[in-house]
N, C-alpha and C positions, 0 to 999 in steps of 0.2 A: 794287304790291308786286313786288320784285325775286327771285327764287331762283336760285342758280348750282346747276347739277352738273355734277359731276365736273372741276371745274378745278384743286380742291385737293388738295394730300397730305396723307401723315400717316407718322408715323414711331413705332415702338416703343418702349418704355418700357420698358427691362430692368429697370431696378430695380422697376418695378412690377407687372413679369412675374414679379419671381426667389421663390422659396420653398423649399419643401421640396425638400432634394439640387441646387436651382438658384441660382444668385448671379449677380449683375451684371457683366460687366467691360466698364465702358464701356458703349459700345450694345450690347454682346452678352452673350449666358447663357451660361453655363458650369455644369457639372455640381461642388458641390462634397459632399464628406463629412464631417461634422462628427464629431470624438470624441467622446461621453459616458463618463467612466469611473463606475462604480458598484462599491461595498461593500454595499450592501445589496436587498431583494427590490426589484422595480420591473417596472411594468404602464406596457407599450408604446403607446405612442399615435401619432394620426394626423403628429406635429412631427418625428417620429422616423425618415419614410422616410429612405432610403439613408443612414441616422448610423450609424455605429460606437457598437458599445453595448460598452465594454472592461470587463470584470468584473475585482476586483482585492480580493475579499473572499476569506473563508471560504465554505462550502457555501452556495448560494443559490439564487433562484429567480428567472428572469425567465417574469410571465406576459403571452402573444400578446392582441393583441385579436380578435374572430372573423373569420374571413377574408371572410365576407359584406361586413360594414363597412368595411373595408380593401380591397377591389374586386383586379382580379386585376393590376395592376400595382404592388402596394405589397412592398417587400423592405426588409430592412435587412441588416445584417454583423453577428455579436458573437463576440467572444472572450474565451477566459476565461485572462485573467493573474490568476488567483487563486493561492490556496493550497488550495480543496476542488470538488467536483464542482458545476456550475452545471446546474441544472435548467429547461429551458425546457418550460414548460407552455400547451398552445394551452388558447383559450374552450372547454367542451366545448358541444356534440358534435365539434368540429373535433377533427382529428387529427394530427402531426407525421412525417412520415414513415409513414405506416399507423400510429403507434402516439399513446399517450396521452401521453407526456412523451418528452424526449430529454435525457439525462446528456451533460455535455459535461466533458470531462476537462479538466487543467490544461493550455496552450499547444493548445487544438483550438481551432479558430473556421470559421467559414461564412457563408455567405448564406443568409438565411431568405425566402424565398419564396412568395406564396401566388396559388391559382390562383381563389380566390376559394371555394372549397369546403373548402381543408385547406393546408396548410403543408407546406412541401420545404425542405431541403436541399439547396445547391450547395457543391462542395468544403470538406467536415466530414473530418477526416481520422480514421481508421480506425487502432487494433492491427493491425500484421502479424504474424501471430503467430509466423512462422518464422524472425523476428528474436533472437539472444540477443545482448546488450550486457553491458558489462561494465565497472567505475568503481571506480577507488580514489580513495577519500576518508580524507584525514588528520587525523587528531584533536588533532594534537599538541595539549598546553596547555590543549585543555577540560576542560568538570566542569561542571555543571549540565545545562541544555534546551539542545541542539543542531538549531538548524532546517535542515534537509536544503536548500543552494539551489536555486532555481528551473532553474541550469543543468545539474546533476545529476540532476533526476528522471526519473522514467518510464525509471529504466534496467531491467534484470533483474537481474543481477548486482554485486553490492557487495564490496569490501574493503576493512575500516575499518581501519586501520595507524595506528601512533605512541603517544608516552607518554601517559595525560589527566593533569590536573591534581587529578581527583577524580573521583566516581562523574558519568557521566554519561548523556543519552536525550538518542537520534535523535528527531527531531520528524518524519515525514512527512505529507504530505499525505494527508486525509480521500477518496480517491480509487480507483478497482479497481485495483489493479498487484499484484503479484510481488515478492518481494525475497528474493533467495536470497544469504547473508549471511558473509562470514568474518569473522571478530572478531580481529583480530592485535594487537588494544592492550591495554596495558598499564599499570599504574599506578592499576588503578580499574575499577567494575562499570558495564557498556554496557547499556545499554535501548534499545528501539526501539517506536517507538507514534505514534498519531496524539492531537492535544493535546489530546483529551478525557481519552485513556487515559494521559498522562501526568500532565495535574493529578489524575487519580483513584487514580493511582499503581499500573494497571491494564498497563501497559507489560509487553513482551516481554524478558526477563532473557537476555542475549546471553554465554554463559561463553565463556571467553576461550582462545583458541586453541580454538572449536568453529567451526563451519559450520551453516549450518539455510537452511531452507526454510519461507519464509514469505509469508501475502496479506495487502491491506487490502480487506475486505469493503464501504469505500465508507462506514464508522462504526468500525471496529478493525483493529489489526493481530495475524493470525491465525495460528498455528504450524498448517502444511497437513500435518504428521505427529501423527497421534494415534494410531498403533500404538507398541506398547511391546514391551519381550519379557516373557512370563509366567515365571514364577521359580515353584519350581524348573524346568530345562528337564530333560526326560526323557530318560533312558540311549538310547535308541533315536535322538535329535537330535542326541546328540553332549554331553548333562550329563551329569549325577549323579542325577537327579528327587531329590536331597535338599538341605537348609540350613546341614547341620550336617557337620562330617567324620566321624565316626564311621558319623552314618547314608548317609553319602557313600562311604564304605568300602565298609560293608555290601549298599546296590545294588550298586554296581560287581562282587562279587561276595566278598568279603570275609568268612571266618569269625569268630564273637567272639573264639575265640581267635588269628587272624592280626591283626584289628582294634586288640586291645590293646595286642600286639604292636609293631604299629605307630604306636601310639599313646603307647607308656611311655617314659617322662621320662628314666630312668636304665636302665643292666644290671640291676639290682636287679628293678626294677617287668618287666621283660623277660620274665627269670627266674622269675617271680612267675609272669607269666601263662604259658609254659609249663611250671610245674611242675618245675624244675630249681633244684636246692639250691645256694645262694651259697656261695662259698668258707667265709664265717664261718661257716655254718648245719654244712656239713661236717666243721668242725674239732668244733663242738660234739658233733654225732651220733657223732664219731669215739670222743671222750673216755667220752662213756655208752653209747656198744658196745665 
């Protein structure tokens, strides 16, 4: 019986090396990234290292598998081209950044990373908040549901200008933002809301030639002013403390008889209230004295 060693070679097998995040080319591997776009929730698994997970729904949920399982070299990317806040929720007890979930806004995306005990974040992009922006958006011609586009949002600042073609709603996205709002159209009543609050017909009523100030809480959009002015406002403010003009008179400092005074229709009713005889009343008295 014959044995040789070491006289042979042997050569690698890319394709039978290649797998997750790895592919063939030729004799060699190469790092690659696979897309998955998703509309709906979806639980991450081991096929899914280094894939891009592009979200492209409404509000949703991606949940992590626990980073024990996933060992401390496993990461993926995801971003969310949706239209609502994407929810990524690690296995509990694991946690996402020290916390329980992480909200990932519309156009935010990252690397999700785990150390083998909890899940990070690499470049998630952040609110600056000393940012204020500002977008004119044209209506001309609408009248129904207007969906706010994708390259418009996350501004602060809005001005909707042009004629509509009928009553119309801003559709925005289910998202945290700010929209602080001038309404300069015309031809028809402006709404603004996220499209829960529009099919529910629960939308924010934009009067026209006004301005406001307003949030989406992440499920509605919210008028951030709810002080009003109390009525009557009192003499001392700068009112009347009253409803009515007479009794509007009368605080200000007004006697009943300056009040009626001021208040009578004709010379006659004048006359009347101070006590002074009309010309015709004179000729009469004259005649009977």
């Amino acid at each position: 019986m014959t044995f040789q060693f070491g006289a042979g070679t042997s050569a690698a097998n890319a394709a039978a090396l290649a797998g997750s995040g790895l592919g063939a080319n030729g004799p060699f591997l190469q790092q690659v990234m696979n897309v998955t776009t998703l509309n709906s929730n979806y639980s991450v698994g081991p096929a899914d290292r280094d894939n891009l997970l592009n979200w492209s729904g409404g509000a949703g949920t991606i949940t992590m598998p626990t980073a024990f399982s996933s060992g401390t070299n496993y990461y993926i990317q995801v971003r969310n081209s949706g239209t609502g806040t994407l929810t990524i929720n690690p296995t509990s007890p694991d946690l996402i950044n020290g916390g329980s979930s992480l909200s990932m806004n519309v156009s935010d995306s990252c690397f999700l990373v785990t150390d083998g005990t909890g899940w990070w974040t690499i470049g998630l992009g952040t609110v600056n908040t000393n940012i204020f922006n500002f977008q004119v958006v044209s209506l001309t011609g609408q009248s129904g549901t207007f969906v706010l586009p994708s390259n418009v949002q996350n501004k602060v600042a809005y001005r909707f200008t042009g004629s509509l073609a009928g009553n119309t709603n801003i559709q925005v996205p289910s998202t945290v933002q700010q929209y602080w709002v001038d309404n300069e159209t015309t031809g028809g009543t402006l709404g603004i809301g996220t499209a829960a609050q529009i099919s529910g017909a629960g939308q924010i009523t934009l009067t026209a030639g006004a301005r406001f100030i307003l949030y989406c809480d992440g499920t509605n959009v919210v008028n951030a002013s709810t002080a009003g002015i109390a009525v009557p406002i009192a003499v001392n403010q700068g009112g009347t403390g009253a409803t009515t003009a007479s009794a509007a008179l009368t605080n200000l400092g007004g006697t009943s008889v300056g009040v009626a005074v001021f208040t009578a229709t004709n010379a006659a009713a004048a006359q009347n209230a101070l006590g002074i005889l009309s010309n015709s009343d004179s000729v009469v008295w004259g005649l009977l004295f």
